[in-house]
DRENGULO-114833 format. One line per field, with one value per atom (N, C-alpha, C): x, y, z; atom name. Coordinates in steps of 0.2 Angstrom, whole numbers, m for minus. Layout:
N
east: c(X	...)
north: c(Y	...)
up: c(Z	...)
name: c(CA	...)
END
This chain:
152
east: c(4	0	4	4	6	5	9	4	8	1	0	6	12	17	13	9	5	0	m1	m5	m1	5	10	11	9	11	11	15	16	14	14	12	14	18	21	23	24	25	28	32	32	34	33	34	41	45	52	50	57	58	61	58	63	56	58	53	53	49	49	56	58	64	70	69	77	75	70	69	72	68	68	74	80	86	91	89	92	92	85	84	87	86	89	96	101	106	112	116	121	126	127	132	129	124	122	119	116	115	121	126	130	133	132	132	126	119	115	114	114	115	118	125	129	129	125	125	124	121	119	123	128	132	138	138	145	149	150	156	156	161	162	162	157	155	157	154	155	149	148	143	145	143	143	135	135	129	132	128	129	120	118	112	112	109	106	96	97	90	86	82	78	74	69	64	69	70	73	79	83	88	88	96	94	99	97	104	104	110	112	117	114	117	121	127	128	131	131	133	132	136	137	144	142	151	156	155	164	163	167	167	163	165	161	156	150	142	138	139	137	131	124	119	118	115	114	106	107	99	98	97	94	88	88	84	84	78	75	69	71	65	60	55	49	46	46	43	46	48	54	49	47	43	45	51	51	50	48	49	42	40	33	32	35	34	41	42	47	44	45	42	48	50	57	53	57	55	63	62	69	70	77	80	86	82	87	90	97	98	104	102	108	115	119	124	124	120	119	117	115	111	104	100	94	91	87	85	75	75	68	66	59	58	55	54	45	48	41	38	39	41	41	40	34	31	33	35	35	31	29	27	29	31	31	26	27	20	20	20	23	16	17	14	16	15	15	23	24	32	36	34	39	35	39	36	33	28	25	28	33	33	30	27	22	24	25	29	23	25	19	25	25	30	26	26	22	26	25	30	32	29	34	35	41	40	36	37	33	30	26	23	30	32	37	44	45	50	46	41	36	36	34	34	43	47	55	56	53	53	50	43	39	41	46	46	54	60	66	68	68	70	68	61	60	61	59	60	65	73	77	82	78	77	77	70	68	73	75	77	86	86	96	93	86	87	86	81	82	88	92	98	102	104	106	105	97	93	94	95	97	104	108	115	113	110	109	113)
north: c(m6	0	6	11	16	22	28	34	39	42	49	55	56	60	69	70	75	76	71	70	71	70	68	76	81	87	90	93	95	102	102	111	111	114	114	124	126	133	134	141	142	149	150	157	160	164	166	170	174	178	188	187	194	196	201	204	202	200	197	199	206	207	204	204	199	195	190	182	180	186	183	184	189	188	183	183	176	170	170	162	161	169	167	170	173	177	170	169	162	164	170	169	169	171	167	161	158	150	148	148	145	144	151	148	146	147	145	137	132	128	123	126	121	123	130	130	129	121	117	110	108	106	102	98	97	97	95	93	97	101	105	100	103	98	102	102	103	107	116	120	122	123	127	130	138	138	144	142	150	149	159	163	166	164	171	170	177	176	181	179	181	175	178	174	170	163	160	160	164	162	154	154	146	147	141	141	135	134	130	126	122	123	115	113	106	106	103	100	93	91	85	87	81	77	78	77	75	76	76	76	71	64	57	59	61	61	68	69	76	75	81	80	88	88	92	98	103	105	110	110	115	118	123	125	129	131	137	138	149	152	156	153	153	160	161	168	172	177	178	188	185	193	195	200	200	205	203	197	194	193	190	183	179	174	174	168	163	157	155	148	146	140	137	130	129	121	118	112	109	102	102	95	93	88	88	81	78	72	69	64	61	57	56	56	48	45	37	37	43	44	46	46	45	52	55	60	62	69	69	77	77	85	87	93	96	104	105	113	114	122	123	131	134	138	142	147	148	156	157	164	167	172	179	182	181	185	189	195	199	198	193	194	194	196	196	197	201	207	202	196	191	193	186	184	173	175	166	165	159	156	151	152	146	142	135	131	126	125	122	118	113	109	100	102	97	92	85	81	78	74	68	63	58	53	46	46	43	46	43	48	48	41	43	48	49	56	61	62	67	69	62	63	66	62	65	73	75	81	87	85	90	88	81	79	83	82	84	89	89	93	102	104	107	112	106	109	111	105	108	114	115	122	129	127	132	133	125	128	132	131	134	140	140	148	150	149	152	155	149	150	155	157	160	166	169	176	176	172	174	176	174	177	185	185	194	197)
up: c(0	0	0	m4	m3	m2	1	3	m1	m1	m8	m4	m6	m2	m2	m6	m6	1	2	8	17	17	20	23	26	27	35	37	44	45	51	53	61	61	69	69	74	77	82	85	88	92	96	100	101	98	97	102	106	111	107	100	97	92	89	84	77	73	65	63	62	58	61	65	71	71	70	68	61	56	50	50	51	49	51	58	61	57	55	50	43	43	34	32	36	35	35	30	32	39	37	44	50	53	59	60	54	51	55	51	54	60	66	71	74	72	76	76	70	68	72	75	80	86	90	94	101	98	105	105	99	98	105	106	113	107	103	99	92	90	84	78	74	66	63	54	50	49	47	45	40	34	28	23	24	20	16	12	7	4	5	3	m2	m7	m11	m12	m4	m4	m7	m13	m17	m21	m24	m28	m33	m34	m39	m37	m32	m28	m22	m22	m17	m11	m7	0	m1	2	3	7	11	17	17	21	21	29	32	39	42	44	50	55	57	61	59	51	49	40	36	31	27	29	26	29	34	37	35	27	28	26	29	27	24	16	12	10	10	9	4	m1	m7	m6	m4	m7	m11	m17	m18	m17	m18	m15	m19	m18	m22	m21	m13	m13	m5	m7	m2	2	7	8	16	17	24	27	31	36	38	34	36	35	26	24	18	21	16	13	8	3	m1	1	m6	m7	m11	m13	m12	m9	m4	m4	m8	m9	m3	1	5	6	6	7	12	13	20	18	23	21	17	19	14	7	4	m3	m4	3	2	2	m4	m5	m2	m2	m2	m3	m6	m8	m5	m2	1	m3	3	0	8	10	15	17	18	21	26	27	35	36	40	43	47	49	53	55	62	63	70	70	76	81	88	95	101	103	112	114	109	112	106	101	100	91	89	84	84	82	81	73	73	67	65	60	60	52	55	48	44	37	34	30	32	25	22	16	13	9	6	3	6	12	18	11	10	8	14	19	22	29	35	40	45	46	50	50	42	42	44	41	43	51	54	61	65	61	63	61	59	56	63	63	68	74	78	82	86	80	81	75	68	65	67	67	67	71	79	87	88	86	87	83	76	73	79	81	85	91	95	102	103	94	93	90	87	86	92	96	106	107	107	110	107	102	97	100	98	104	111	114	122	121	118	119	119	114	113	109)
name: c(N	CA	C	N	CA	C	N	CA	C	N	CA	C	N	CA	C	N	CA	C	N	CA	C	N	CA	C	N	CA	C	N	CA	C	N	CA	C	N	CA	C	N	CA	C	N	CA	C	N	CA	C	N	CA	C	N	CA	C	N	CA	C	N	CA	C	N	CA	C	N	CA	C	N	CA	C	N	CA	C	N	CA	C	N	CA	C	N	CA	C	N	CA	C	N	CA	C	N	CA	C	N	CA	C	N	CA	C	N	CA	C	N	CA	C	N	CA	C	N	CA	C	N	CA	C	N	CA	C	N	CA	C	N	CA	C	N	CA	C	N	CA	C	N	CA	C	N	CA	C	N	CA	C	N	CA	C	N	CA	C	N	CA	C	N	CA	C	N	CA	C	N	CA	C	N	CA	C	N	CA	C	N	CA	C	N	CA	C	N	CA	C	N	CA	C	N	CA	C	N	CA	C	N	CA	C	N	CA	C	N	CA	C	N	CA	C	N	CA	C	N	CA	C	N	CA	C	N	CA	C	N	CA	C	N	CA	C	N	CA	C	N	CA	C	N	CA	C	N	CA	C	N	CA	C	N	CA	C	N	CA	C	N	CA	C	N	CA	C	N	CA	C	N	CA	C	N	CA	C	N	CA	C	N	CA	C	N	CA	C	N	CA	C	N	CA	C	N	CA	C	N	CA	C	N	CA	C	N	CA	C	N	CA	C	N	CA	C	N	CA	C	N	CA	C	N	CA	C	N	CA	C	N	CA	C	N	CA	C	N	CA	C	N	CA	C	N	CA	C	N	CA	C	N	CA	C	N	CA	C	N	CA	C	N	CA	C	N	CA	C	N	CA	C	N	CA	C	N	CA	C	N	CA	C	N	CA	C	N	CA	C	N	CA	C	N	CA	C	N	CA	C	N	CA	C	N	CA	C	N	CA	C	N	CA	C	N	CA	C	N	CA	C	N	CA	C	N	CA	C	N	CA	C	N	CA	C	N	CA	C	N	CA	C	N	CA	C	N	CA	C	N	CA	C	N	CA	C	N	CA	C	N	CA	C	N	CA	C	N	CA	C	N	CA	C	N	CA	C	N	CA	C	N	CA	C	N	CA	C	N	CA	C	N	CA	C	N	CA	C	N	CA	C	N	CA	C	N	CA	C	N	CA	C	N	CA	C	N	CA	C	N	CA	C	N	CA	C	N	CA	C)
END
C-alpha cells in the first residue's frame, strides 16, 4: 500500500523571544546560520551555507560530524517577503544517498512582544520522516534559534 506524499504534510509553530525582523534575519542570513546551527552542539562539526535570498535564488546549506556524514539542503526560493513569509522548494539528502523533496512555508508574525513562526511543509516521503521532522528537525530548529537570541 502506498501513501499519496501529497498527503503527508506538517504544521508545527512556535513562539520566538525577538521581533519578526530579528527572527527573519536570524533564519535566513548564512552567517548566523551557521552559528546557530551548532549552537547546541557538545562537539564541533561541519557548518557550511551559502544565501542568495531572493525569488529564484537558493541556500544552501551542508553539515554533519565529519566530512564522510554530511547531510545536504537545497533550497530554492519561491517567494521571499520579509519578514513575514518565506516559501522554497527543498531538496534535502543524507549522508547514505537518500533523498527527499518538500515545499516549506513559513510565517512571521509579530505577537505578544515576540514573533510566532508558523511552519507548513508538505511532501513527507513517508509519515514517519514526517513525524521525525515535527518531532526533532524542526523543534530543534527552534530551540538553537532560542539559544542564538538569548546570547543577545
Amino acid at each position: 500500500m502506498s501513501t499519496d506524499t501529497t498527503d503527508l504534510e506538517l504544521r508545527t509553530s512556535r513562539q520566538l523571544p525577538a521581533p519578526p525582523d530579528v527572527v527573519w534575519d536570524v533564519y535566513t542570513d548564512a552567517e548566523k546560520q551557521k552559528v546557530w546551527f551548532s549552537i547546541l552542539d557538545e562537539e564541533p562539526g561541519i557548518v557550511r551555507i551559502e544565501t542568495d535570498l531572493r525569488v529564484g535564488g537558493r541556500q544552501t546549506a551542508v553539515w554533519g560530524p565529519s566530512e564522510d556524514q554530511l547531510f545536504t539542503e537545497v533550497q530554492t526560493f519561491v517567494e521571499v517577503d520579509p519578514p513575514h513569509r518565506l516559501v522554497s522548494d527543498t531538496v534535502a539528502s543524507t549522508p547514505d544517498g537518500q533523498t527527499m523533496t518538500t515545499r516549506i512555508t513559513l510565517t512571521f508574525t509579530a505577537r505578544d512582544g515576540g514573533t510566532f513562526v508558523e511552519v507548513h511543509q508538505t511532501g513527507f516521503p513517508s509519515v514517519e520522516v514526517r513525524d521525525f521532522f515535527v518531532e526533532m528537525g524542526w523543534q530543534g530548529a527552534f530551540d538553537r534559534i532560542e539559544a542564538y537570541l538569548a546570547r543577545g
